[in-house]
C-alpha positions as CSV (number, residue, x, y, z in Angstrom):
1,X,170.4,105.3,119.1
2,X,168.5,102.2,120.3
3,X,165.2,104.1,120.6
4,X,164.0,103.8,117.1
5,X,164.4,100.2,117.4
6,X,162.1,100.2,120.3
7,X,159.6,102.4,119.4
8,X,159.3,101.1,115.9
9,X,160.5,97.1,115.6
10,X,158.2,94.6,115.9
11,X,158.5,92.8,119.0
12,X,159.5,89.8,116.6
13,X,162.9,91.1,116.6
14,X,165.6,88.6,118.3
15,X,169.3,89.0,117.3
16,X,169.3,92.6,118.6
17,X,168.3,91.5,121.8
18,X,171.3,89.5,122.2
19,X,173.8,92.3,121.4
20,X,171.9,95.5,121.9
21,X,174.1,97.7,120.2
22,X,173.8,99.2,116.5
23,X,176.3,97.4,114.1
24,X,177.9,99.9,111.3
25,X,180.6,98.2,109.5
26,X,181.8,94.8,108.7
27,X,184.9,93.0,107.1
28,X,186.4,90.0,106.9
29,X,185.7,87.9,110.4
30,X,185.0,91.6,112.1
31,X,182.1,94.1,113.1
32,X,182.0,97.4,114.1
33,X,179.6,99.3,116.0
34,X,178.5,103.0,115.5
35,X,181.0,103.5,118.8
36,X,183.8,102.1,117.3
37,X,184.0,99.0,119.4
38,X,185.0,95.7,117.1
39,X,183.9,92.2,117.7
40,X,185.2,89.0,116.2
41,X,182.4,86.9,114.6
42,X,182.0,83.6,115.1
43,X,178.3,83.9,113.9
44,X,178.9,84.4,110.2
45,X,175.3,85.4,109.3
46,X,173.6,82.0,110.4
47,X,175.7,80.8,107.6
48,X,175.0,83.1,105.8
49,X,178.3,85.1,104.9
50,X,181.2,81.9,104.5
51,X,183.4,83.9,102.9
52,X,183.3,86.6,105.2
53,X,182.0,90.5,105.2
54,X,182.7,92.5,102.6
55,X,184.6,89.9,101.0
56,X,187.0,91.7,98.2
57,X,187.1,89.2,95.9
58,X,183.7,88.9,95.6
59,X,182.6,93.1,96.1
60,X,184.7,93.9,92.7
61,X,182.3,92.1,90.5
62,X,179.7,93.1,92.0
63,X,180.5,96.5,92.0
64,X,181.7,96.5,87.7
65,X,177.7,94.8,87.3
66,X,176.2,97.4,89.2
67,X,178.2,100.3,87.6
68,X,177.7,99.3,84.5
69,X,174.0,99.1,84.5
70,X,173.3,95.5,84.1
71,X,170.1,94.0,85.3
72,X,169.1,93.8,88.4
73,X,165.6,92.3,88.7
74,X,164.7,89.9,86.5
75,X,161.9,87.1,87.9
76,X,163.5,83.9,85.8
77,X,164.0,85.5,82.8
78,X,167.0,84.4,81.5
79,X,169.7,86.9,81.9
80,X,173.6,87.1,81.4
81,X,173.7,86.8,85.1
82,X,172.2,83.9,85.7
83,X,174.1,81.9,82.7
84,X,177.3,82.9,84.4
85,X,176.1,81.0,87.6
86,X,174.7,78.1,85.6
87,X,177.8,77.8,84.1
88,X,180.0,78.1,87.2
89,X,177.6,75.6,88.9
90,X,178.5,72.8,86.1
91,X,181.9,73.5,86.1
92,X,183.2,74.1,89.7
93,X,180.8,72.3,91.9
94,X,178.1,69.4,89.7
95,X,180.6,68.3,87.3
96,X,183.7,67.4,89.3
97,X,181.5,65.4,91.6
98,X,179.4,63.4,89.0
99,X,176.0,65.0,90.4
100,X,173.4,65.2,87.8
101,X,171.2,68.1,88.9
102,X,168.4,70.5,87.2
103,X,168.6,74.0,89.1
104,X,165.5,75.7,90.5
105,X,165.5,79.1,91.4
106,X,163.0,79.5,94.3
107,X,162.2,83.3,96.1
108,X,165.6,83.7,98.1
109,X,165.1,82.4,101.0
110,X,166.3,78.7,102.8
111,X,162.7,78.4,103.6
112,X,161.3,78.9,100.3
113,X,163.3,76.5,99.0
114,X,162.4,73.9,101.4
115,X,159.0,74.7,100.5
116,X,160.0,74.1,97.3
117,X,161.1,70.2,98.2
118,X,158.2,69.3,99.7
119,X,155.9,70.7,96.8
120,X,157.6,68.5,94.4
121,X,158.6,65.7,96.5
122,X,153.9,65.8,96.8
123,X,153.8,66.8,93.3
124,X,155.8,64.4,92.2
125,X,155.0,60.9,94.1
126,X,151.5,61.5,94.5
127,X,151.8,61.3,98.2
128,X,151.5,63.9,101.0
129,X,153.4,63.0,103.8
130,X,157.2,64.2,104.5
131,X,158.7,62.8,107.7
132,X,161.2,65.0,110.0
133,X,163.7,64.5,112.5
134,X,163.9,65.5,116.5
135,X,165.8,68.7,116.9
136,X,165.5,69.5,113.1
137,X,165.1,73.0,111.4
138,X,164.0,74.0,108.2
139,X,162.6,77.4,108.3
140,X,159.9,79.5,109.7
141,X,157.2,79.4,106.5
142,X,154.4,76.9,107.3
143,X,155.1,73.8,105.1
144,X,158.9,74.1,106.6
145,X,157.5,74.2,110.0
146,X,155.3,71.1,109.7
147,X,158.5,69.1,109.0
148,X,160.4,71.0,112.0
149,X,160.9,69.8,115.6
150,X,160.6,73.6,116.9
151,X,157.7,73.4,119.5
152,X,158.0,77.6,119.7
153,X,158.0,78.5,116.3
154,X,155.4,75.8,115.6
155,X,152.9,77.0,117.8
156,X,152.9,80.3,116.4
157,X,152.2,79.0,112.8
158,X,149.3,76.8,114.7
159,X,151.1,74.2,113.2
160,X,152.1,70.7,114.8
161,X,153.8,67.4,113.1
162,X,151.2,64.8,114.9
163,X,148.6,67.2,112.8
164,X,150.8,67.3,109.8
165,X,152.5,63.9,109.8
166,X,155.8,64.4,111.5
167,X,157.9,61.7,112.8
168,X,159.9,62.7,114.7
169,X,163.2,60.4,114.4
170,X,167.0,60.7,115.9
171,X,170.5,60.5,114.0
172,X,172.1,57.3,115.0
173,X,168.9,55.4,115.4
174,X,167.3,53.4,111.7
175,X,165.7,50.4,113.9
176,X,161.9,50.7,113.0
177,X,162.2,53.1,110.3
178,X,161.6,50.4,107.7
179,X,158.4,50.0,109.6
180,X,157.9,53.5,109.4
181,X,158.2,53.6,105.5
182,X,155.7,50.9,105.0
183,X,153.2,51.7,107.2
184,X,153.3,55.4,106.3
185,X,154.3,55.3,102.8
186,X,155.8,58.6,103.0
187,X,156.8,61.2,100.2
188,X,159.9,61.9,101.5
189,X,162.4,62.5,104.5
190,X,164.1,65.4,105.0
191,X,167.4,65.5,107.1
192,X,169.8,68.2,107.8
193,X,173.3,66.1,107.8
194,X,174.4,68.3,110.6
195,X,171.3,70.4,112.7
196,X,172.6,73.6,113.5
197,X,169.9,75.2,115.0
198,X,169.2,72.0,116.7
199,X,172.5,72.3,118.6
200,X,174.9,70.9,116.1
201,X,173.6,67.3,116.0
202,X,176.1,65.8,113.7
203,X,174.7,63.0,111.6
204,X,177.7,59.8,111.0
205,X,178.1,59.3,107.9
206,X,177.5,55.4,108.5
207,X,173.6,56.8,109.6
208,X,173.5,58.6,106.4
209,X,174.5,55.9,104.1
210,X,172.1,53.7,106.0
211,X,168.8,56.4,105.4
212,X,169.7,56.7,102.0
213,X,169.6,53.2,101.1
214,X,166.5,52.7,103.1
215,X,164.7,55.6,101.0
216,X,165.9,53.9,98.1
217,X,164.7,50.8,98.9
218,X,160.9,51.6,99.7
219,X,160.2,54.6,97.2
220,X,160.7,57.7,99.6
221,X,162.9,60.4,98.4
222,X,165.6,61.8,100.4
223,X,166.1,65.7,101.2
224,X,168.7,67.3,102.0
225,X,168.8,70.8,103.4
226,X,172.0,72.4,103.3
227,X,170.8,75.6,103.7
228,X,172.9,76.2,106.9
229,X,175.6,73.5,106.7
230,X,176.5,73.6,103.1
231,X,178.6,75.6,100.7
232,X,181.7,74.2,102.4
233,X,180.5,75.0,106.6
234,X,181.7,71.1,107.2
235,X,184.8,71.0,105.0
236,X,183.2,69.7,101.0
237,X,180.9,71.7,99.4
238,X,177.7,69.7,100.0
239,X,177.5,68.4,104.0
240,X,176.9,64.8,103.1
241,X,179.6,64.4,100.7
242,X,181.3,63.3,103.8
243,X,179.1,60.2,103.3
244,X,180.5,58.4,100.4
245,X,177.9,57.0,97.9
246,X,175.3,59.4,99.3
247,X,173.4,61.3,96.9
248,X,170.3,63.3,97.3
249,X,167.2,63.2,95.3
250,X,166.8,67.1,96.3
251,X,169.1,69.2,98.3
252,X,168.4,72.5,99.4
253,X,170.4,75.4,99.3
254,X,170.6,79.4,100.9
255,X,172.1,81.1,102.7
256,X,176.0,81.2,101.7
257,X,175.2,79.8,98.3
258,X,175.0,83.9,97.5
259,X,178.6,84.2,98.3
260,X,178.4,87.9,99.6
261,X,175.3,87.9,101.3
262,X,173.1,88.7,98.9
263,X,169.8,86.9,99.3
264,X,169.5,83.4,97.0
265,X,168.5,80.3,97.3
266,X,168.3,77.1,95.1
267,X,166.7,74.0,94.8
268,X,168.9,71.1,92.9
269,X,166.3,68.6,91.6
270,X,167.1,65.2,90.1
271,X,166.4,65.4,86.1
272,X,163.5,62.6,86.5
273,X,161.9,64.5,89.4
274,X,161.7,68.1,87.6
275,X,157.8,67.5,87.1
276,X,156.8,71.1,87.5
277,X,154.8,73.2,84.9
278,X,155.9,76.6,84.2
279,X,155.1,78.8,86.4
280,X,153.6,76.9,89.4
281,X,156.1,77.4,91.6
282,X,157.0,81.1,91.6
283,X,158.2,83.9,93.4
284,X,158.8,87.9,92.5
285,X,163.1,87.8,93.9
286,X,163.8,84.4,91.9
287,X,165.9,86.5,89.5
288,X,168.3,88.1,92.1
289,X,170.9,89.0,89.7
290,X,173.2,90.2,92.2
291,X,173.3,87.4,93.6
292,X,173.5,85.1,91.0
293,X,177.1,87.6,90.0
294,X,178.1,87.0,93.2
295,X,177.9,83.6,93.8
296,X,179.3,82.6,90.5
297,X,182.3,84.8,91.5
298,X,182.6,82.4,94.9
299,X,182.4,79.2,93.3
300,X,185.4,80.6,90.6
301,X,187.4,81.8,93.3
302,X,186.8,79.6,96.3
303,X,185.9,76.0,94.3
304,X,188.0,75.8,91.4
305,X,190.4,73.4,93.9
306,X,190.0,71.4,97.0
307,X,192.4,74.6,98.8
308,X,189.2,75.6,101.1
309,X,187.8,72.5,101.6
310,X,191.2,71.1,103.1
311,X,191.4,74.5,104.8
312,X,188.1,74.4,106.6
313,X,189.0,70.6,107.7
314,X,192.1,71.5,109.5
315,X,190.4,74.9,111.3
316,X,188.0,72.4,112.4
317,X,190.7,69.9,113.9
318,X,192.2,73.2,115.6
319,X,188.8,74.0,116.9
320,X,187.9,70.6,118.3
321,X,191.2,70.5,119.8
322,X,190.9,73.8,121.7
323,X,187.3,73.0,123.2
324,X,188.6,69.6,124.2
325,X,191.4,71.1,126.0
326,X,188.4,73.7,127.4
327,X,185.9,71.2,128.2
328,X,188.5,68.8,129.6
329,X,187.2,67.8,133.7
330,X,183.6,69.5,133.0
331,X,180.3,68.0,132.1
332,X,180.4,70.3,128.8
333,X,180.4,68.0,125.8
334,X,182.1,69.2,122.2
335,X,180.6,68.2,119.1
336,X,181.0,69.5,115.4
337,X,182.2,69.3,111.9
338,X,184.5,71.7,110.0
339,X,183.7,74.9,111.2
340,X,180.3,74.5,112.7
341,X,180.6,73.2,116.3
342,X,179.0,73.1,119.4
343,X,179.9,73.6,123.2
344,X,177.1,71.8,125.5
345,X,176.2,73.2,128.6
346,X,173.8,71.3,131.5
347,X,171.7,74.4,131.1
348,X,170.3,77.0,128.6
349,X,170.9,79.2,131.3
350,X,174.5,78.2,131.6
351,X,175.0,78.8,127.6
352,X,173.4,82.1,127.4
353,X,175.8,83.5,130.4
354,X,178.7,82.1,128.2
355,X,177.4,84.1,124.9
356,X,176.9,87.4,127.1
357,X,180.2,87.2,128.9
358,X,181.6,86.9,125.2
359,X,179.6,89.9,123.8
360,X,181.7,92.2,126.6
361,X,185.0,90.6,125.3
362,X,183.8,91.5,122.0
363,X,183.2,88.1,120.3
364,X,179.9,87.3,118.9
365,X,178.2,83.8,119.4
366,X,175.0,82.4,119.5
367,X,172.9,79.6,121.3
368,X,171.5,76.6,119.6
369,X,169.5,73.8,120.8
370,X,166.0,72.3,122.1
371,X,166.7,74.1,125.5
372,X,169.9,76.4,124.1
373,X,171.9,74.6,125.8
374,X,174.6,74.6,123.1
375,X,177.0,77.5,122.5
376,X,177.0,77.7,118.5
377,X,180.4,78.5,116.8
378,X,180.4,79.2,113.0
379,X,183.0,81.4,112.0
380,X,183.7,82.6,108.3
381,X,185.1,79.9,106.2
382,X,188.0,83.0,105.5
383,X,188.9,83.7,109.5
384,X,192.3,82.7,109.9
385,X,194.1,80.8,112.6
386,X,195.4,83.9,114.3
387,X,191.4,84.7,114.7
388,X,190.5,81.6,115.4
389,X,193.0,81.6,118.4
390,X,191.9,84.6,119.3
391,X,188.2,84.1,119.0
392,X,188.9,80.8,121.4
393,X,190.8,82.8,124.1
394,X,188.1,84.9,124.0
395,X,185.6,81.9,124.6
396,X,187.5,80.7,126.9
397,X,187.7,83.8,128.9
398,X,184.0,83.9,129.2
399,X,183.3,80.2,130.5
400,X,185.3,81.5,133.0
401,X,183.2,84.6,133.4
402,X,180.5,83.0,133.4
């Protein structure tokens, strides 16, 4: 029953709100509710199950570690665990791509590992401020807020970026921001490559290449958070791959990066910047070790080749094609990469009509952006195209609806 929910929740609660009915069971690109009634999800977790629910692949290892008594909780003591991802880390993901990384384990959480970033980014330059972009989101801790263009959340953390330091920039425009760096002599930027809450604001890779050199140039170290749009959302691994010749001083990873949706996050520092004492950044879940099994069983299985990534790319194409053939004589604009993308409404109102008109036809999908204008679509990396097709008739169905 609902009830409980009401009576006990926190007001906080949002999710539930948009599909008030209680969820039960989950597999593949599916849910079920406690009536039976199955949707198709083109949510995925915020990200944060790519390979889908109750992957198979992934559940057998994780069911032999937990049978067999192997450690659970473990802070960052080293454990078995933990080596097996280090090791699948170097081999599937940082040693194929040349990337020369030291790997932090921060509480499990995408905002604790932003925090993480900015800490050392500070720690390590000896200066304070860490510039933002419009529309950007990095999580809803404080430090993450300060460097987030989310008016709502920030003013519930009392939090704003004139008080902080924000600048607030766009992708596509660089003129000034040399201006910026000087005068400001910032820390660092940090830049999701594509904003998904933001309303799947897709950085070119031209823009990218363009930031990182200007970091380079003037001292400022370049974040990326990938929390929502790596671990293979656009197509590669890492989101600004796409962006040949871009490489990040930190990047910033959660969400998916557990593989079965197990709670993890990671911070991937460059050797030079990895300043920190023991102990001063810390956190009681660091040592998730089922996790850490986990997502070394999703880079083994779903990294060991480019089969995904190529995958992913042509979903995307179908995608795109589909909404253009959708959006074709309407104001809505299409944007996206791989398989986060975004239908734009004129109104917030508009979009929200579209995601409950969806909900009755039993596909889930969210709203993104400033005003929510944007109808969010970020199925598992796993659906296939007959799902796909499906989950787009179903779309389509409800812009009619609506």
């Amino acid at each position: 029953m609902i009830a409980i929910f009401d009576a006990v929740e926190s007001a906080v609660r949002s999710y539930c709100r948009t599909w008030p009915v209680v969820f039960d069971r989950a597999e593949g690109s599916w849910i079920t509710d406690e009536s039976g009634n199955r949707y198709l999800d083109f949510f995925a977790g915020a990200g944060g199950v790519n390979y889908g629910h109750n992957n198979p692949l992934l559940k057998d290892g994780l069911l032999d570690y937990i049978t067999d008594n192997r450690v659970v909780h473990s802070l960052d003591m080293s454990t078995s665990a933990k080596r097996a991802l280090l090791e699948a880390l170097t081999r599937y993901l940082l040693g194929p791509r040349g990337l020369d990384y030291r790997v932090q384990f921060t509480a499990p959480t995408g905002a604790a590992t932003v925090e993480s970033a900015l800490e050392l980014a500070r720690k390590f330059t000896g200066r304070h401020l860490v510039l933002g972009f419009e529309n950007s989101f990095h999580g809803m801790s404080l430090g993450a807020m300060t460097v987030s263009d989310n008016p709502i959340s920030r003013s519930a953390h009392g939090a704003s970026p004139a008080r902080q330091g924000q600048v607030p920039l766009v992708h596509g425009e660089l003129d000034g921001l040399a201006e910026v760096f000087a005068e400001k002599r910032p820390a660092a930027v940090i830049v999701e490559t594509v904003q998904g809450e933001g309303g799947v604001n897709v950085g070119p890779a031209e823009w990218l290449r363009g930031l990182s050199a200007l970091c380079r140039e003037h001292g400022v170290l370049l974040i990326v958070d990938d929390v929502q749009v790596g671990c293979g959302r656009t197509g590669p691994f890492f989101s600004f791959e796409s962006a040949d010749g871009v490489v990040p001083d930190i990047v910033c990873l959660s969400k998916s990066i557990g593989g079965y949706g197990l709670p993890l996050a990671l911070t991937l520092i460059r050797p030079d910047l990895d300043v920190w004492s023991p102990g001063e950044h810390s956190g009681t879940f660091r040592g998730n070790n089922l996790a850490f099994v986990t997502a070394a069983k999703a880079l083994e299985t779903y990294w060991a080749d480019e089969t995904l990534e190529k995958d992913t790319l042509a979903k995307g194409d179908l995608v795109r094609e589909r909404l253009a053939e959708l959006t074709a004589g309407t104001p809505w604009g299409v944007r996206g990469a791989g398989l986060i993308n975004g239908l734009e409404f004129p109104t917030g109102e508009q979009a929200r009509a579209v995601c409950t008109a969806a909900f009755e036809r039993g596909l889930l999908v969210e709203t993104a952006g400033r005003h929510g204008q944007v109808v969010k679509l970020m199925p598992p990396l796993t659906t296939t195209v007959d799902e796909l097709e499906q989950g787009l008739d179903l779309l389509a169905a409800s812009c009619t609806a609506a």
